[in-house]
C-alpha positions as CSV (number, residue, x, y, z in Angstrom):
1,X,-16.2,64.1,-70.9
2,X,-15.2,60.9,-68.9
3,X,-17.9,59.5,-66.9
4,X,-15.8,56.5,-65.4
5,X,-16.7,55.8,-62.1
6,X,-13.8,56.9,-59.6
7,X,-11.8,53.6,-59.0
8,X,-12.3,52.4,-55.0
9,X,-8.9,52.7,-52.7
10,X,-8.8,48.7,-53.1
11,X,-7.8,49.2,-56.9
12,X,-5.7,52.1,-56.4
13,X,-3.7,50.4,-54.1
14,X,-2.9,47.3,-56.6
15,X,-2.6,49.7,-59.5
16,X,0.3,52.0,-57.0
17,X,1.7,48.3,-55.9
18,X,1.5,47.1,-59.9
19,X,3.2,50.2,-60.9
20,X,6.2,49.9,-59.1
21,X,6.6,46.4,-59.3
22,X,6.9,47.1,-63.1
23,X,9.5,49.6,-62.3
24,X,11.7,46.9,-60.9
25,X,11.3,48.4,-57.0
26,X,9.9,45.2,-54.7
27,X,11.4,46.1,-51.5
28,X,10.9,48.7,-48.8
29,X,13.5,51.1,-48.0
30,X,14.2,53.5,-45.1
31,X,16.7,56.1,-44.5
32,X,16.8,55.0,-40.8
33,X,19.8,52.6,-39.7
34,X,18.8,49.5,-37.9
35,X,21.1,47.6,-35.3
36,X,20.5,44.1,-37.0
37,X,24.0,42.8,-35.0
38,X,24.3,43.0,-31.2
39,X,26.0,45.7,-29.8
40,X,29.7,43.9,-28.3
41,X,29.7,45.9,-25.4
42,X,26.2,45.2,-24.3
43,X,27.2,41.6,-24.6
44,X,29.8,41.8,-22.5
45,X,28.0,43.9,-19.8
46,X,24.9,41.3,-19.6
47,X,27.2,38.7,-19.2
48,X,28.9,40.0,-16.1
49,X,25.7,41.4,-14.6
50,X,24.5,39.2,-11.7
51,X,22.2,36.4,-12.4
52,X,18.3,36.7,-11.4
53,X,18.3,34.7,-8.1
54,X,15.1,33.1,-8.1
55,X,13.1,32.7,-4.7
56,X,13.9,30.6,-2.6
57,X,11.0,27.4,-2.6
58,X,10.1,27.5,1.2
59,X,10.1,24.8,2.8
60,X,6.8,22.2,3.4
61,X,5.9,22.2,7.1
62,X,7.2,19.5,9.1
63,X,4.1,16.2,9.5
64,X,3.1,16.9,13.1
65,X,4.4,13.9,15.1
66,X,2.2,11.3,16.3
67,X,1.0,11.1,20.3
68,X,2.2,8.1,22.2
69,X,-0.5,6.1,23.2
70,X,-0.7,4.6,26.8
71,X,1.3,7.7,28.9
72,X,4.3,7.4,30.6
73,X,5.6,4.2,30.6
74,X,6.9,4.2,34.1
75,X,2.8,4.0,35.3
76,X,1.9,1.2,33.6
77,X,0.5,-1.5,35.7
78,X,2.8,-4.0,36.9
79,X,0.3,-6.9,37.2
80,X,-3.0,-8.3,35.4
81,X,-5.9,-6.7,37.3
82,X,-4.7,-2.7,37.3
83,X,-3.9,-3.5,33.7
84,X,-7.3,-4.5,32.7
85,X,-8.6,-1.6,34.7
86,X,-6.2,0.8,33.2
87,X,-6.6,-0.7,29.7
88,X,-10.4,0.5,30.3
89,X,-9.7,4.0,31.4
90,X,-6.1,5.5,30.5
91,X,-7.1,8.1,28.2
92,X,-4.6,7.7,25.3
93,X,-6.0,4.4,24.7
94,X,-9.8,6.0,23.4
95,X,-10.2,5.5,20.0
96,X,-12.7,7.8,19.5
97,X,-14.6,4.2,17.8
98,X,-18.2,3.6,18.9
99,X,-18.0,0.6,20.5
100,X,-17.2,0.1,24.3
101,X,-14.0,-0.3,26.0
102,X,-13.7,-4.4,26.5
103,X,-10.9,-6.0,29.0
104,X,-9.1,-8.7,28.8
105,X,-10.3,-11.8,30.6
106,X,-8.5,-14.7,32.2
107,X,-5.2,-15.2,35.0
108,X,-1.5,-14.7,34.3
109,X,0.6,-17.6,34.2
110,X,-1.9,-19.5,32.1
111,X,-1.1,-22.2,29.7
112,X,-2.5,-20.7,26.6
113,X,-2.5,-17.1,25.9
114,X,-4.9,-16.2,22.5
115,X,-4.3,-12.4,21.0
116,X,-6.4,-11.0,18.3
117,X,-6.7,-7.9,16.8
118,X,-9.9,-5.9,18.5
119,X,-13.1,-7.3,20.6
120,X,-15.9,-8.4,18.4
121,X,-18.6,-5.6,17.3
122,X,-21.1,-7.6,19.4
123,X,-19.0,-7.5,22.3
124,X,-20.4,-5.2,25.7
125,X,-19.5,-6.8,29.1
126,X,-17.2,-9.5,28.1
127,X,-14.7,-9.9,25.5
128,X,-15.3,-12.4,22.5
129,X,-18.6,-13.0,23.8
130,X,-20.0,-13.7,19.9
131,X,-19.3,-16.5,17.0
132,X,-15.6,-15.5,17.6
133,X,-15.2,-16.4,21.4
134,X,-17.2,-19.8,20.7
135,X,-14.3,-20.6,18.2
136,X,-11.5,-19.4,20.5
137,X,-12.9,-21.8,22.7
138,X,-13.5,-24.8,20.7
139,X,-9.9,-24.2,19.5
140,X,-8.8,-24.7,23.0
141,X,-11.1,-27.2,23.9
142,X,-9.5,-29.2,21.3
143,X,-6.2,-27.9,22.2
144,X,-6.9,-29.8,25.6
145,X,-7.5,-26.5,27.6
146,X,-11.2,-25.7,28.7
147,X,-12.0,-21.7,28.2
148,X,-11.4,-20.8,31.8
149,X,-8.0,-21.8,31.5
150,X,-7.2,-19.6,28.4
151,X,-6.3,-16.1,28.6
152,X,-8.0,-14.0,26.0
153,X,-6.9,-10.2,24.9
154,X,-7.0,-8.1,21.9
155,X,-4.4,-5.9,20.8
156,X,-7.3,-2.7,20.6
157,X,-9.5,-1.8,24.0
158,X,-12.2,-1.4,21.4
159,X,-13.6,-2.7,18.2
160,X,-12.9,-0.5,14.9
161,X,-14.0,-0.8,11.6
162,X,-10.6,-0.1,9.2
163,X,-7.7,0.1,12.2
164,X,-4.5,2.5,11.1
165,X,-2.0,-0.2,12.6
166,X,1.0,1.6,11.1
167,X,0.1,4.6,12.8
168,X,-0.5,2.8,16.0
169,X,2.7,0.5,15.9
170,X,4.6,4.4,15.6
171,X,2.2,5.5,18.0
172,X,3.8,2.8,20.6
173,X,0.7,0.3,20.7
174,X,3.5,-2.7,20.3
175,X,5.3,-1.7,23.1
176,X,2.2,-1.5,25.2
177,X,1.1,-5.2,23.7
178,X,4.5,-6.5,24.9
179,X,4.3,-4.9,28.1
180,X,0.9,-6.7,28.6
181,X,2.0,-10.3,26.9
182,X,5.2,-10.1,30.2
183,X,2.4,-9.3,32.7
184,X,0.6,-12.6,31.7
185,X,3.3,-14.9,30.9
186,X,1.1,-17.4,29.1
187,X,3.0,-21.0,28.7
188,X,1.8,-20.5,25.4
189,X,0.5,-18.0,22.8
190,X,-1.7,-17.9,19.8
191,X,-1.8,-14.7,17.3
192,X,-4.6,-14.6,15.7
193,X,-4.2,-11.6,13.3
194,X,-1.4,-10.8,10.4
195,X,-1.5,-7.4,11.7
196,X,0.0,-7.9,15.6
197,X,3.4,-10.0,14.6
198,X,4.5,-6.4,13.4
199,X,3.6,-4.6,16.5
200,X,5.4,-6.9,18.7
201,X,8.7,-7.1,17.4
202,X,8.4,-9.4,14.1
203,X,10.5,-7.9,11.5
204,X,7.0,-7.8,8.5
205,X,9.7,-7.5,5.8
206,X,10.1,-11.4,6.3
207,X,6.7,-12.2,6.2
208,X,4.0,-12.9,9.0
209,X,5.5,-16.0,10.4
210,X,3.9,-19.2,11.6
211,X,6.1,-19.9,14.9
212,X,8.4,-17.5,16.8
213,X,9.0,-16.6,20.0
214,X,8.2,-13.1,22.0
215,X,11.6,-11.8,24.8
216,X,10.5,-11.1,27.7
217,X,12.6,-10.2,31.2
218,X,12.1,-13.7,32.7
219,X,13.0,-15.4,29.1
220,X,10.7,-16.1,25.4
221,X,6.9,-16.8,25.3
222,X,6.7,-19.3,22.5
223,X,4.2,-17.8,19.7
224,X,2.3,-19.3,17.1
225,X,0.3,-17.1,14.7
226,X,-2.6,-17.5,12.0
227,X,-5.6,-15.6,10.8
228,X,-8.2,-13.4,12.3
229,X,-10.7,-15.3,14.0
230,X,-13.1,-14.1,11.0
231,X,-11.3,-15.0,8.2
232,X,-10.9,-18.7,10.5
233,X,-14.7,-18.5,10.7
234,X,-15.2,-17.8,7.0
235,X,-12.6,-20.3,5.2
236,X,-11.8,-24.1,7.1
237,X,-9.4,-24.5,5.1
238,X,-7.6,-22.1,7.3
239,X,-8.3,-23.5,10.2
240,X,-7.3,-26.5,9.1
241,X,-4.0,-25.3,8.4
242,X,-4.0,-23.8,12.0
243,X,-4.6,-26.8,13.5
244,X,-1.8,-28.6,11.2
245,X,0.2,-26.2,12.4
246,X,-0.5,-26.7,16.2
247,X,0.1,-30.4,16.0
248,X,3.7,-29.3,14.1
249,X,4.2,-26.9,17.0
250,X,3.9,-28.8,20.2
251,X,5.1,-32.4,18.4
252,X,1.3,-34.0,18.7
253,X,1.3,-34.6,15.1
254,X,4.3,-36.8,15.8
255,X,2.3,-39.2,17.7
């Protein structure tokens, strides 16, 4: 009697796979035909079929445009006091900053004319009424104009911590700064900014410029411009180089 355990369905497998590997059979065989090669006709038909049109990618919505500042341009004020009342209360002028409206200060038709770029964050009643105003005016002190005679404004009603001047030159704030610069007609005027050449007509491809000159309808207002009064404050070598400058501009260095 054989008592051999029977052999598990791991070992009968090998022993079937070892048996007919000895009898010379290692591949499988079917009586089923397989299509290996393409059927010609189904090539033919997939080709002419109409290609998968993909959806169309719609298209991104338009950037909405930007508002223009300062309303229609045919109220503007046509001379200095309704502009510095108007700069204080047309409402496309509002920031939405903290700090107060400030006007500009001084008469048209004076012989210096001194831009920069917003009031100073001290600033309530007057404008440049901090360390920036007492340089303005030592600059035209030694400039041989006393502070009276010098008309002061700022290209912003209102001071602002980190201005979006591109989006205010498209806005139309140049064109309002010109309007303003005609309605002075300063003998002379100082830029104090590398940000407002741009907005009133300097090409900034070329560079912020030291001397040019501003068209308006009763001829050019002779421009010179530097830093930012706080960058003049910070560095002397600057305003050194403004004063250089100065001297080069109205031929007193000559003498």
């Amino acid at each position: 009697m054989d008592n051999r355990p029977a052999p598990s369905l791991a070992d009968s497998v090998a022993a079937a796979i070892a048996w007919w590997r000895d009898a010379g059979v290692d591949c499988s065989f079917t009586e089923e035909p397989q299509a290996w090669l393409a059927d010609p006709a189904e090539e033919r038909e997939s080709e002419t079929a109409a290609p998968v049109r993909k959806p169309a990618k719609e298209a991104e919505p338009a950037a909405p445009a930007i508002p223009r500042i300062g309303g229609d341009r045919a109220d503007w004020p046509s001379e200095v006091a309704a502009f510095r009342q108007w700069w204080l209360e047309e409402p496309s002028l509002d920031l939405n900053a903290p700090h107060p409206r400030i006007a500009p200060r001084g008469e048209a038709g004076a012989p210096l004319m001194v831009l920069v770029p917003m009031p100073e964050e001290e600033d309530r009643e007057a404008l440049l009424s901090g360390a920036q105003g007492r340089l303005v005016a030592s600059m035209a002190q030694a400039m041989g104009h006393s502070a009276e005679a010098v008309y002061l404004a700022a290209a912003l009603p209102r001071h602002m911590a980190v201005p979006d001047w591109a989006g205010l030159a498209e806005a139309g704030l140049g064109e309002i700064l010109r309007h303003h610069i005609a309605l002075a007609r300063p003998e002379r005027l100082i830029v104090l900014g590398r940000s407002i050449p741009p907005l009133i007509g300097h090409d900034p491809a070329q560079g912020t410029p030291h001397a040019f000159e501003i068209p308006i309808d009763s001829g050019a207002i002779p421009a010179l411009a530097s830093y930012a009064p706080e960058r003049l404050l910070q560095q002397p070598r600057l305003r050194a180089g403004l004063w250089r400058r100065w001297l080069d501009w109205t031929g007193d260095g000559a003498q």
